[in-house]
DSSP file (Angstrom, degrees, kcal/mol; ACC not computed):
  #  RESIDUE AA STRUCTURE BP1 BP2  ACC     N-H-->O    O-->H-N    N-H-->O    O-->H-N    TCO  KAPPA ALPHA  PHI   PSI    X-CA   Y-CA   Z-CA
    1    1 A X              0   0    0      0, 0.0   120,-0.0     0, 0.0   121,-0.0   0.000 360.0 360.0 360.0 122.1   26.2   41.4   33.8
    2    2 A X     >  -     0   0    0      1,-0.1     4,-2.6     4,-0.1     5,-0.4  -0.200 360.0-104.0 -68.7 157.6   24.4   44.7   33.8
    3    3 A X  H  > S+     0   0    0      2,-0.2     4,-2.6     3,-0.2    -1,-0.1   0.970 119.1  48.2 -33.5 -56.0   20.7   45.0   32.0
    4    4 A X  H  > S+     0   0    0      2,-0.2     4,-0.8     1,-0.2     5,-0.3   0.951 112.3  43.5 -71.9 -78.1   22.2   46.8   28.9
    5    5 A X  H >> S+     0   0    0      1,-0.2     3,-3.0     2,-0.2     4,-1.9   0.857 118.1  51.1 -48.9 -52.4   25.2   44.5   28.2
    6    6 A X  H 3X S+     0   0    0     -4,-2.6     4,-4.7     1,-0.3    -1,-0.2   0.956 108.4  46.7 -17.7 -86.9   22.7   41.6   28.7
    7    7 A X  H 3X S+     0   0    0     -4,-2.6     4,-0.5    -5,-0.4    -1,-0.3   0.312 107.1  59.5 -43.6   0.5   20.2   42.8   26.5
    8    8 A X  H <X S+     0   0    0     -3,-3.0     4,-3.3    -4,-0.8     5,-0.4   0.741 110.3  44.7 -92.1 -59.9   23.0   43.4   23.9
    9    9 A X  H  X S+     0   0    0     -4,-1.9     4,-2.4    -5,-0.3     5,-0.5   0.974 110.1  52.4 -49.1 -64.9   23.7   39.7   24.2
   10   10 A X  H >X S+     0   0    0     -4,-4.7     4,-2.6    -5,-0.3     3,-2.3   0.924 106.0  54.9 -41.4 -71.1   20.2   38.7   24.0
   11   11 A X  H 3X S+     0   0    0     -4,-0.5     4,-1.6     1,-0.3    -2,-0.3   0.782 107.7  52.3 -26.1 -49.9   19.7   40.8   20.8
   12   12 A X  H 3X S+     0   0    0     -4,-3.3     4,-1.0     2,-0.2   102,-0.3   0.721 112.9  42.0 -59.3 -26.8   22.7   38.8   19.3
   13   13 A X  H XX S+     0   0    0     -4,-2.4     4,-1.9    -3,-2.3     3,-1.4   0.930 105.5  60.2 -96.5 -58.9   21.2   35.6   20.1
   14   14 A X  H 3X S+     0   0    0     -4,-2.6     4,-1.4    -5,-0.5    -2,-0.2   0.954 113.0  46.0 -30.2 -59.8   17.5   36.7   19.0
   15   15 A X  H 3< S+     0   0    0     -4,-1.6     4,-0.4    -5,-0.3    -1,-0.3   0.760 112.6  44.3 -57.7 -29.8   19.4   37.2   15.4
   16   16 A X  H <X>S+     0   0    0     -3,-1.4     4,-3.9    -4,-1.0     5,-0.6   0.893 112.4  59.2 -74.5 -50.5   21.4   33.9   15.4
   17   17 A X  H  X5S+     0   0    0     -4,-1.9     4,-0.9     1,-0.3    -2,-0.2   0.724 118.0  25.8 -58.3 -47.3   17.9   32.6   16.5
   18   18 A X  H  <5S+     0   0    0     -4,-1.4     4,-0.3     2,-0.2    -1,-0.3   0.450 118.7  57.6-122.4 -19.4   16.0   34.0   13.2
   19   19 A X  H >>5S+     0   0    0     -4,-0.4     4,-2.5    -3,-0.3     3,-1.8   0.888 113.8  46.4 -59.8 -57.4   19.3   33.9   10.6
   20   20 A X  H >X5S+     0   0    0     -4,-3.9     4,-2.2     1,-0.3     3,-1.5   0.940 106.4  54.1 -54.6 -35.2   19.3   30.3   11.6
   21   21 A X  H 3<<S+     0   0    0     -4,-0.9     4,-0.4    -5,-0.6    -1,-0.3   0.538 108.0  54.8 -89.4  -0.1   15.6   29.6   11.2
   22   22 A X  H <4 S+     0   0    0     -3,-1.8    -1,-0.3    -4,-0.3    -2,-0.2   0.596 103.1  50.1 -69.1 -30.5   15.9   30.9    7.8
   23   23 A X  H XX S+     0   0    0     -4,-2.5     4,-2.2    -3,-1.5     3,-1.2   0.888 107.0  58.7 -81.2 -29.5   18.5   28.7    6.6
   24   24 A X  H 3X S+     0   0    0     -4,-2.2     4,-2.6     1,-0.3     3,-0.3   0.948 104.2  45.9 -72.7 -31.1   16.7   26.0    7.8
   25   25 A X  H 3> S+     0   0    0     -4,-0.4     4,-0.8    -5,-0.2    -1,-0.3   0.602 117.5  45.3 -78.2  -7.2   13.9   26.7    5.8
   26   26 A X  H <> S+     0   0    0     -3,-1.2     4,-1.8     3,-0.1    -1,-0.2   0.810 110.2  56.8 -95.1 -22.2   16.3   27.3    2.7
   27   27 A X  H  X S+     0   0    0     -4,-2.2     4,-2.3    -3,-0.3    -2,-0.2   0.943 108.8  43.9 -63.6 -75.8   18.0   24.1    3.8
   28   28 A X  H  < S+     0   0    0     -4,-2.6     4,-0.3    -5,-0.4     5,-0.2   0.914 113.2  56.3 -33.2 -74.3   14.3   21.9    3.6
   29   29 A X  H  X S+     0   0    0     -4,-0.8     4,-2.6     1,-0.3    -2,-0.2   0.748 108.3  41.7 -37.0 -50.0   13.6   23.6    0.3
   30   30 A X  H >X S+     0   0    0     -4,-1.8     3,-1.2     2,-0.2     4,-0.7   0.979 111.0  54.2 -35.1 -76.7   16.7   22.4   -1.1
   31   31 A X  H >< S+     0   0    0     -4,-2.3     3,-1.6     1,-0.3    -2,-0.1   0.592 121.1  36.6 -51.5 -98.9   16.3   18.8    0.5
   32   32 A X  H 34 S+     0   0    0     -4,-0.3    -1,-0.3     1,-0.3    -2,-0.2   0.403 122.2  44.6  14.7 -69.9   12.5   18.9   -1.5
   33   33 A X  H << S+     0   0    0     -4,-2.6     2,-0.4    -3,-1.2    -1,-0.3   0.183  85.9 107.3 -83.9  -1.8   13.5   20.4   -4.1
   34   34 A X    <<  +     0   0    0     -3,-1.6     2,-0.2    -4,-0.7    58,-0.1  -0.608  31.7 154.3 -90.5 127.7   16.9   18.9   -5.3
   35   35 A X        +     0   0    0     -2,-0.4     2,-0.4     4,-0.0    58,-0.4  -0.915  21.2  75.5-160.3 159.3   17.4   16.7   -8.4
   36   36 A X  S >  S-     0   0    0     -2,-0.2     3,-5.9    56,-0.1     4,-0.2  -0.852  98.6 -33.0 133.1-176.7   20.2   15.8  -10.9
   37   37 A X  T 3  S+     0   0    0     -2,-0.4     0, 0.0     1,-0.3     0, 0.0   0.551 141.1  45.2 -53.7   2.0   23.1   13.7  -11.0
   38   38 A X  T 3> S+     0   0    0      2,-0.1     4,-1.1     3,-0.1    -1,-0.3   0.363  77.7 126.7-154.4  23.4   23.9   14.5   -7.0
   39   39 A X  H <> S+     0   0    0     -3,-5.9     4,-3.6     3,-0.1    -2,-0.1   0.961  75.9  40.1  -9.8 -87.2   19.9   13.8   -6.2
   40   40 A X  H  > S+     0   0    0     -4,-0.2     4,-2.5     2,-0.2     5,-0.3   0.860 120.0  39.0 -67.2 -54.1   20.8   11.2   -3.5
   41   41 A X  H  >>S+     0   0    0      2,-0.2     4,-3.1     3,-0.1     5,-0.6   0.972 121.6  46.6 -51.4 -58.6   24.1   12.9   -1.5
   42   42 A X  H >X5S+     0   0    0     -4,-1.1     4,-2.9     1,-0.3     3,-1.0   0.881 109.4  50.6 -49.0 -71.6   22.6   16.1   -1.7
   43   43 A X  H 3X5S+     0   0    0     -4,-3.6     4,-1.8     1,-0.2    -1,-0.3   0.717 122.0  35.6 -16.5 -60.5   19.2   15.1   -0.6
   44   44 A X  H 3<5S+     0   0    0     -4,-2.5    -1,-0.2     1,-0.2    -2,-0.2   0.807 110.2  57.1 -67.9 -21.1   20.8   13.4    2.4
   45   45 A X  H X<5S+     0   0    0     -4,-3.1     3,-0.9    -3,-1.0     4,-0.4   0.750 111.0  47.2 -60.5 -50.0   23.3   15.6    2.9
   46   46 A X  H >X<S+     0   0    0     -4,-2.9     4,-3.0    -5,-0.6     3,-1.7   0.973 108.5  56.1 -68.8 -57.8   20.3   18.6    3.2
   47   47 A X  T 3< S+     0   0    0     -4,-1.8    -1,-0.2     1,-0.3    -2,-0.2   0.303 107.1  46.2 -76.1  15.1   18.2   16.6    5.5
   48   48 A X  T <4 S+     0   0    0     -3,-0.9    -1,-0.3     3,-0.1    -2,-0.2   0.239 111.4  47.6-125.6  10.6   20.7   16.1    8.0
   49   49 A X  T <4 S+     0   0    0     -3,-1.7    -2,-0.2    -4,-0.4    -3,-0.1   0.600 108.7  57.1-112.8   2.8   21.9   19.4    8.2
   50   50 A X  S  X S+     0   0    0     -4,-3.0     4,-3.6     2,-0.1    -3,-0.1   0.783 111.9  43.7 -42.7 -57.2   18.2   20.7    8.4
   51   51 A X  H  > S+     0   0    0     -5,-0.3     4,-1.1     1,-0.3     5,-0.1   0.737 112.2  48.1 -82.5 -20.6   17.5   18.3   11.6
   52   52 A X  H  4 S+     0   0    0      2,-0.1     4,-0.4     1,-0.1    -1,-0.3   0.665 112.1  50.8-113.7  12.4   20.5   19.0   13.3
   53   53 A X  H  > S+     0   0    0      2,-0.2     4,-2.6     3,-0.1    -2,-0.2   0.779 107.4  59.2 -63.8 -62.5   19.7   23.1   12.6
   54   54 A X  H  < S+     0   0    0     -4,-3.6    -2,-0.1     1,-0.2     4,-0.1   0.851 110.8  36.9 -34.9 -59.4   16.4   22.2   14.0
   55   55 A X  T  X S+     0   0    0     -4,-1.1     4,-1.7     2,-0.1    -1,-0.2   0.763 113.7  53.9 -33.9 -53.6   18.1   21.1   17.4
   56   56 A X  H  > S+     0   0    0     -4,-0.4     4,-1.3     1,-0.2     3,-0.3   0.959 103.7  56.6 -82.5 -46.1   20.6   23.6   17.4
   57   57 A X  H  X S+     0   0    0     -4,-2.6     4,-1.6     2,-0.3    -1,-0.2   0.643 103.3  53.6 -12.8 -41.3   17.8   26.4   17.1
   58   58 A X  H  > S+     0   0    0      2,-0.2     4,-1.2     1,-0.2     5,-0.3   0.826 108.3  60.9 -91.5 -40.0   15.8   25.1   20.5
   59   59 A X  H  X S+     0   0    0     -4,-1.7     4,-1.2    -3,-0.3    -2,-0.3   0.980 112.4  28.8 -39.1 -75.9   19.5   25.6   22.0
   60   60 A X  H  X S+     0   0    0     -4,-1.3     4,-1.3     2,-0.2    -2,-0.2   0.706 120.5  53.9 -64.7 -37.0   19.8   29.3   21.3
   61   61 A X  H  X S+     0   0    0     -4,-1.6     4,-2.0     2,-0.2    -2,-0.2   0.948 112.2  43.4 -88.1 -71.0   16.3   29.8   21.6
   62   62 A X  H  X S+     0   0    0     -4,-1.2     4,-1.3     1,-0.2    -2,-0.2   0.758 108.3  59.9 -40.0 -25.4   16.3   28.0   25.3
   63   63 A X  H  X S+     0   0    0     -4,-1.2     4,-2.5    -5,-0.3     3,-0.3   0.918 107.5  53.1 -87.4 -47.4   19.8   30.1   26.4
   64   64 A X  H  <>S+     0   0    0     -4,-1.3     5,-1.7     1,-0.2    -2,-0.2   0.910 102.3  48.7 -56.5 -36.8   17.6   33.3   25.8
   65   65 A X  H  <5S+     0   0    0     -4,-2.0     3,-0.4     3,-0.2    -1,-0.2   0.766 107.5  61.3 -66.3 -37.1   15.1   32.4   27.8
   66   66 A X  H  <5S+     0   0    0     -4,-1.3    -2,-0.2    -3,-0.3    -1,-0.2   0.872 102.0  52.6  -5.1 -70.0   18.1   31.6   30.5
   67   67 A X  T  <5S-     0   0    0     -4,-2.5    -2,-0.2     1,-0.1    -1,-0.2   0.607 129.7-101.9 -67.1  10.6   19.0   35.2   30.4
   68   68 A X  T   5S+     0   0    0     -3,-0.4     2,-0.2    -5,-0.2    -3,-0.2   0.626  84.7 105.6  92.9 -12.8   15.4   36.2   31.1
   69   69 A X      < -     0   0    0     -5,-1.7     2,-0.5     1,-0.0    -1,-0.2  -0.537  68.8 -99.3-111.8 175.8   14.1   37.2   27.8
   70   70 A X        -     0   0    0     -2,-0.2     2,-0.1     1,-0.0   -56,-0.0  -0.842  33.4-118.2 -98.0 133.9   11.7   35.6   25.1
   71   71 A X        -     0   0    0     -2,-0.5     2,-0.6     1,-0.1   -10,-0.1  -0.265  32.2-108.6 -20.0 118.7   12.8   33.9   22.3
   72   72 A X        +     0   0    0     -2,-0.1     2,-0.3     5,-0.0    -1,-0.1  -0.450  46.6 167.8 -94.7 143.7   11.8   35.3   19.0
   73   73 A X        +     0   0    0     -2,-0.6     4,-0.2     4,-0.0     5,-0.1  -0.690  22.2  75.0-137.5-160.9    9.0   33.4   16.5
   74   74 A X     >  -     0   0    0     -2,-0.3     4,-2.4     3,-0.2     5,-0.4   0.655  68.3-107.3  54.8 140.4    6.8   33.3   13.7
   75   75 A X  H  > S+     0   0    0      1,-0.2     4,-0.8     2,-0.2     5,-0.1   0.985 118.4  44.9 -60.4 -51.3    7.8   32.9   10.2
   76   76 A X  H >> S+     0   0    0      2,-0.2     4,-0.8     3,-0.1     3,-0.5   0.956 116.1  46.8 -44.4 -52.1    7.0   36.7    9.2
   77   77 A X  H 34 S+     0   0    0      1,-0.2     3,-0.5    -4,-0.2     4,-0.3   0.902 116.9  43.8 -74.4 -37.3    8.7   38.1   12.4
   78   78 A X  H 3X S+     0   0    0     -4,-2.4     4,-0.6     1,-0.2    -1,-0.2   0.390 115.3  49.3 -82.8   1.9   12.0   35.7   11.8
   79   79 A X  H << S+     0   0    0     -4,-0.8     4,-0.3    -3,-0.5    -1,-0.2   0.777 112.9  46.2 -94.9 -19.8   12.1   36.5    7.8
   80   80 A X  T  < S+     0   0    0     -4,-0.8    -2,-0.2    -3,-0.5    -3,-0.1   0.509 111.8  51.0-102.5   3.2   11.9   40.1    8.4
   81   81 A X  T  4 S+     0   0    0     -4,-0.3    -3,-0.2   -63,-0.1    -1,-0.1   0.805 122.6  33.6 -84.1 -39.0   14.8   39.9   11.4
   82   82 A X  S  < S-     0   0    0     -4,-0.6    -2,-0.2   -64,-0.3     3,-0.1   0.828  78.3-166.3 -79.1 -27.1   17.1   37.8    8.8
   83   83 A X        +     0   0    0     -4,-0.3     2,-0.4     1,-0.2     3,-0.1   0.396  28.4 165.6  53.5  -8.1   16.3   39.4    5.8
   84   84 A X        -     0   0    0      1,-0.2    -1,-0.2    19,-0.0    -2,-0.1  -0.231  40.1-101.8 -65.1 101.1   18.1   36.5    4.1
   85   85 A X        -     0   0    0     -2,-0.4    -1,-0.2    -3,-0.1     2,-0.1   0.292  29.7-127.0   2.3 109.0   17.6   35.9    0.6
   86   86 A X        -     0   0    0     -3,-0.1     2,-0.3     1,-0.1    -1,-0.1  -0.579  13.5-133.9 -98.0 165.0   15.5   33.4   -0.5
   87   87 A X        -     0   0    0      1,-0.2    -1,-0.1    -2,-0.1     9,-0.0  -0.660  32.1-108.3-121.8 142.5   16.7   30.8   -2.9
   88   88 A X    >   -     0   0    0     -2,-0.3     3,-0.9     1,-0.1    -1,-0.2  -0.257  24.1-121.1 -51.6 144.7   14.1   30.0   -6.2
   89   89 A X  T 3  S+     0   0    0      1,-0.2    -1,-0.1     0, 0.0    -2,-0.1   0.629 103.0  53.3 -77.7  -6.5   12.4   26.9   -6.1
   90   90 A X  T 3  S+     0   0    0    -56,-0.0    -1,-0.2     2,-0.0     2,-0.1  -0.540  75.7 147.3-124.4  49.6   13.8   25.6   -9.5
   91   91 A X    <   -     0   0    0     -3,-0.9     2,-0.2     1,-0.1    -4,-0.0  -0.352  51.5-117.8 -66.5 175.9   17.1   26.0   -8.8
   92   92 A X     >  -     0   0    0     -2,-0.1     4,-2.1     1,-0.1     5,-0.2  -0.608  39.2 -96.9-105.5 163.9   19.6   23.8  -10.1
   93   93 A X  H  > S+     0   0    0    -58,-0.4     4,-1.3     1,-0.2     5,-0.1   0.812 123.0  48.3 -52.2 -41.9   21.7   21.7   -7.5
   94   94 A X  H  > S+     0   0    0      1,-0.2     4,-2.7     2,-0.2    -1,-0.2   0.964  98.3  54.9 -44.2 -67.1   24.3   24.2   -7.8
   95   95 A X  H  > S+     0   0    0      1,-0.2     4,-1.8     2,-0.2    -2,-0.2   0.873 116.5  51.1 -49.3 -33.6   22.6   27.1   -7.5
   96   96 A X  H  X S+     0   0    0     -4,-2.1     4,-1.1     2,-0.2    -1,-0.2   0.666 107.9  47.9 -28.7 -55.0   21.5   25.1   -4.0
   97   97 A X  H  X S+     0   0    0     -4,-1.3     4,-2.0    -5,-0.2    48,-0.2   0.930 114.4  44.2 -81.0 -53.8   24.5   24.3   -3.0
   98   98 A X  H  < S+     0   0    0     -4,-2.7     3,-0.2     2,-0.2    -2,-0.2   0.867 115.1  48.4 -21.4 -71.3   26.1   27.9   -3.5
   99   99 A X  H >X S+     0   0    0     -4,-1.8     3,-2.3     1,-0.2     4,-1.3   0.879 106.5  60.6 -57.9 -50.7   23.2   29.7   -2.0
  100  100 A X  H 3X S+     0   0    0     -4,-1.1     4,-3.3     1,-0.3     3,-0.3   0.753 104.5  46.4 -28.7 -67.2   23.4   27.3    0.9
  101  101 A X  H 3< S+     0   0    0     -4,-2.0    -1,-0.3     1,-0.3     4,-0.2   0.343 113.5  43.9 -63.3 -13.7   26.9   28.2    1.9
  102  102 A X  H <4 S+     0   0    0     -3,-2.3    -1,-0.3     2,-0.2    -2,-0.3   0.367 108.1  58.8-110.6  18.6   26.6   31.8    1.9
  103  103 A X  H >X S+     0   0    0     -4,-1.3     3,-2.4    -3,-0.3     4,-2.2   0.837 113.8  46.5 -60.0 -72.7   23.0   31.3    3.8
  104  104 A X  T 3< S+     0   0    0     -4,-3.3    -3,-0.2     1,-0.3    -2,-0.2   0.721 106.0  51.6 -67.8 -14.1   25.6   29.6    6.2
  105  105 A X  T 34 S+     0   0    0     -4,-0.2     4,-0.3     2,-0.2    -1,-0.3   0.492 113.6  51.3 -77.3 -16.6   28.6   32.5    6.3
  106  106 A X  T X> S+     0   0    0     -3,-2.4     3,-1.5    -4,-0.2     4,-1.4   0.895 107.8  48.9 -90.7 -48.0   25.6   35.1    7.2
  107  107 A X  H 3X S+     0   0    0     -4,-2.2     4,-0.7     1,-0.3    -2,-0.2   0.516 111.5  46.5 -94.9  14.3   24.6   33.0    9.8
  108  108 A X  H 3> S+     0   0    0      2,-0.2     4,-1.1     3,-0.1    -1,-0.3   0.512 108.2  62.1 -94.6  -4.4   28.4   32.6   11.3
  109  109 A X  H <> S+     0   0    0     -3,-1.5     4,-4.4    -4,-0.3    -2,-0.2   0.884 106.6  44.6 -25.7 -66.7   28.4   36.3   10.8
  110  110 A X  H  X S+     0   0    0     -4,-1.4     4,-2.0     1,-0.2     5,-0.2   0.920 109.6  47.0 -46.9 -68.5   25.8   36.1   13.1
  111  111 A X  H  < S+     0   0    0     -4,-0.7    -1,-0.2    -5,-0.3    -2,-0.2   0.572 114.5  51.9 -58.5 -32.2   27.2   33.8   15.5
  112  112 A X  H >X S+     0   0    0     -4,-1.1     4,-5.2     2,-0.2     3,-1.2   0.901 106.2  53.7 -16.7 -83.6   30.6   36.0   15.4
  113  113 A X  H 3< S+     0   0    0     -4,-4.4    -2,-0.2     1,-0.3    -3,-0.1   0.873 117.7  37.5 -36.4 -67.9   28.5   39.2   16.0
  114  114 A X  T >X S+     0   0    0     -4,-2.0     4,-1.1  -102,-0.3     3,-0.6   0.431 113.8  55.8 -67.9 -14.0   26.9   37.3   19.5
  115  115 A X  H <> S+     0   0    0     -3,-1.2     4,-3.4    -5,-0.2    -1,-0.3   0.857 108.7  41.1-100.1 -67.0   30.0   35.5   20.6
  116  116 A X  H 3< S+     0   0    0     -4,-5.2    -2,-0.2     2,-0.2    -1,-0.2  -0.009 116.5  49.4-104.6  59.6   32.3   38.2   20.9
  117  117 A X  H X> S+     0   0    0     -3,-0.6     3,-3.5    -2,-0.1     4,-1.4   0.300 113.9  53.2 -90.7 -58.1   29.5   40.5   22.6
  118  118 A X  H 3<>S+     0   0    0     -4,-1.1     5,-0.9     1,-0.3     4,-0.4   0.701 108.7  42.8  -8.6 -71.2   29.1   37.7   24.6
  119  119 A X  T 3<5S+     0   0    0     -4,-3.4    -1,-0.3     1,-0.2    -3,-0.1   0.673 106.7  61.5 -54.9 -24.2   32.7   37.3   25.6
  120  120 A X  T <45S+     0   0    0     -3,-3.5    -2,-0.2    -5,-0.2    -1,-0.2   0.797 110.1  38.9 -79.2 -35.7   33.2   41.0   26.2
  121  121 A X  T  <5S-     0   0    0     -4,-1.4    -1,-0.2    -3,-0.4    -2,-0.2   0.481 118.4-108.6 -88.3   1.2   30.3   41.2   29.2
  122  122 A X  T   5S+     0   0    0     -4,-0.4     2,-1.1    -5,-0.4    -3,-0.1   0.274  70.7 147.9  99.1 -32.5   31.6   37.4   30.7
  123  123 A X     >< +     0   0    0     -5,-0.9     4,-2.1     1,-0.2    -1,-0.2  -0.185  17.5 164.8 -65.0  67.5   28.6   36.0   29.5
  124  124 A X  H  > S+     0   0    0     -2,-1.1     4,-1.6     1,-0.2     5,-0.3   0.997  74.6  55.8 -74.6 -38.7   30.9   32.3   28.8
  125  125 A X  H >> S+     0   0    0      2,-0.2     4,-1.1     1,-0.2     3,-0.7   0.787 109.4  42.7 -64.6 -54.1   27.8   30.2   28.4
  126  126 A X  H >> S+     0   0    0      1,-0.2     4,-2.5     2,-0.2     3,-1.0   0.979 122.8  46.7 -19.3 -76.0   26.3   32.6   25.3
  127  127 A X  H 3X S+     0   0    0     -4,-2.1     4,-1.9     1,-0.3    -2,-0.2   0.626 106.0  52.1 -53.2 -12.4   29.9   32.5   24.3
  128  128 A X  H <X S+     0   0    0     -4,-1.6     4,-0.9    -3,-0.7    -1,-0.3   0.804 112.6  48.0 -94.4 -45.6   30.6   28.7   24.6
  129  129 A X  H <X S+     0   0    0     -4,-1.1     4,-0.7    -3,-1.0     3,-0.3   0.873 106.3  59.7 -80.1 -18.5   27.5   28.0   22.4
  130  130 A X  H  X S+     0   0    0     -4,-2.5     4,-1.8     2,-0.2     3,-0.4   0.894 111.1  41.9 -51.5 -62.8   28.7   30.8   19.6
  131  131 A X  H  X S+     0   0    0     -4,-1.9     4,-2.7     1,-0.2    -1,-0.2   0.735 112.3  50.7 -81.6  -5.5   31.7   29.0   19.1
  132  132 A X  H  X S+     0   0    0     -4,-0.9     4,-2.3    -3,-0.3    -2,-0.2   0.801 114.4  49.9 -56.5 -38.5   30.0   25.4   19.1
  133  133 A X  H  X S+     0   0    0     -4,-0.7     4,-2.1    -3,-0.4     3,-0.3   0.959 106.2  54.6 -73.3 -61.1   27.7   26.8   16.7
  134  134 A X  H  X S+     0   0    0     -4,-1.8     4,-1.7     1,-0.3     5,-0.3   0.910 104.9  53.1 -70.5 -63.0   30.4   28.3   14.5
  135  135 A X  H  X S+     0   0    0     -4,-2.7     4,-1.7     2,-0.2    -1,-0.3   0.877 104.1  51.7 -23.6 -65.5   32.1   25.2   14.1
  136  136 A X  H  X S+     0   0    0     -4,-2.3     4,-1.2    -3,-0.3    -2,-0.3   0.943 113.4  50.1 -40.4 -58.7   29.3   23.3   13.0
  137  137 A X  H >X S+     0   0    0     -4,-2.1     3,-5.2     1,-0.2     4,-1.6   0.952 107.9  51.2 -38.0 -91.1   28.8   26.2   10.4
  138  138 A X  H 3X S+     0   0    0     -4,-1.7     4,-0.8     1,-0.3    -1,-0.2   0.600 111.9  45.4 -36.2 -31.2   32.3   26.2    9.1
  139  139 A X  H 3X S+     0   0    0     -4,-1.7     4,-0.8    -5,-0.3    -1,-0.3   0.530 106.5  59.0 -87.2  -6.6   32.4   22.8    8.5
  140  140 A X  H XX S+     0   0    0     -3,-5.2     4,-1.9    -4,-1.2     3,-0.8   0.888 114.5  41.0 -70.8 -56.6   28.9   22.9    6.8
  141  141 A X  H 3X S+     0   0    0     -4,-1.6     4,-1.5     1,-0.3    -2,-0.2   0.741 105.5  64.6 -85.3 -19.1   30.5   25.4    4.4
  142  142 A X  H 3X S+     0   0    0     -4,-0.8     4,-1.9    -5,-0.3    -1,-0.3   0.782 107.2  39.1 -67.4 -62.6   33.4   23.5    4.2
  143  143 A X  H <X S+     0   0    0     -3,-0.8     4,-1.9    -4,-0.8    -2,-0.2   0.897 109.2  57.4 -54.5 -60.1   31.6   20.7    2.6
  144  144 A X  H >< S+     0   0    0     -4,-1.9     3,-2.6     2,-0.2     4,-0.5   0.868 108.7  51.4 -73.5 -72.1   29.4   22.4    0.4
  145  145 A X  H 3X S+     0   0    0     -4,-1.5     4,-1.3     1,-0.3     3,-0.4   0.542 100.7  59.0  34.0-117.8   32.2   23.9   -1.0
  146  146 A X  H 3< S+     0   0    0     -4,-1.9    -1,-0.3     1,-0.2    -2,-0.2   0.614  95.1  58.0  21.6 -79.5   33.6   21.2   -1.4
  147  147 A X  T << S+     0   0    0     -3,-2.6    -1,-0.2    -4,-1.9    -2,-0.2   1.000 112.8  47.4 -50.2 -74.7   30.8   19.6   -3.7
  148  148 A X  T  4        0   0    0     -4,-0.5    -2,-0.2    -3,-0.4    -1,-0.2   0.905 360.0 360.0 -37.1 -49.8   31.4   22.8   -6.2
  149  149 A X     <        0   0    0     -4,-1.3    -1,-0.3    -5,-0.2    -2,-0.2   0.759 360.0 360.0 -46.6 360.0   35.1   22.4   -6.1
């Protein structure tokens, strides 16, 4: 893999790296912040797809640093890489759940974008975790979903 197509890949992963670490921090807030009649699913529901965001994060962040590059941090530098919309703090469970699920369709967006750069230089290991990733996503969305229906 040449420098440039590398460094494309890294860039993709740096963005999954700072999308994700924004849903997880809209993902807590929910868990905190949730109450009504679907208090107790929701609640748990939040706080296990927080922790296993958490995990999956040190993943992505640990395959850039594989390819040679640093990992991106700080809460300023990763809010102003995602941009993502932040959800009020007195939303209703809905509004929670809603936000939640397209918080998770930008960050398979993401995980899209990096996957099939990924695939395009060879780069299978990038690519291998993109679609691990994506899964987990889709069936995250899949569920909250779900809950509205």
């Amino acid at each position: 893999m040449s420098d440039n197509t590398q460094q494309d890949v890294v860039n993709a992963l740096r963005q999954v790296v700072a999308d994700s670490y924004a849903l997880l921090g809209q993902t807590h807030l929910c868990h905190w912040n949730v109450r009504g009649p679907g208090f107790f699913a929701l609640h748990v529901a939040f706080e296990e797809q927080y922790t296993e965001l958490f995990t999956a994060i040190d993943e992505v962040a640990e395959r850039i640093r594989a390819l040679g590059s640093l990992a991106p941090g700080g809460l300023g530098n990763l809010a102003k890489m995602s941009g993502m919309p932040e959800l009020k703090e007195d939303a209703n469970e809905k509004e929670m759940v809603q936000h939640l699920s397209e918080a998770n369709r930008k960050v398979v967006e993401s995980l899209t974008s990096a996957r099939d750069l990924a695939g395009e230089v060879g780069d299978s290991q990038s690519e291998d975790l993109c679609i691990a990733r994506i899964q987990v996503h889709e069936k995250t969305i899949w569920m909250l979903n779900s809950y509205l229906a």
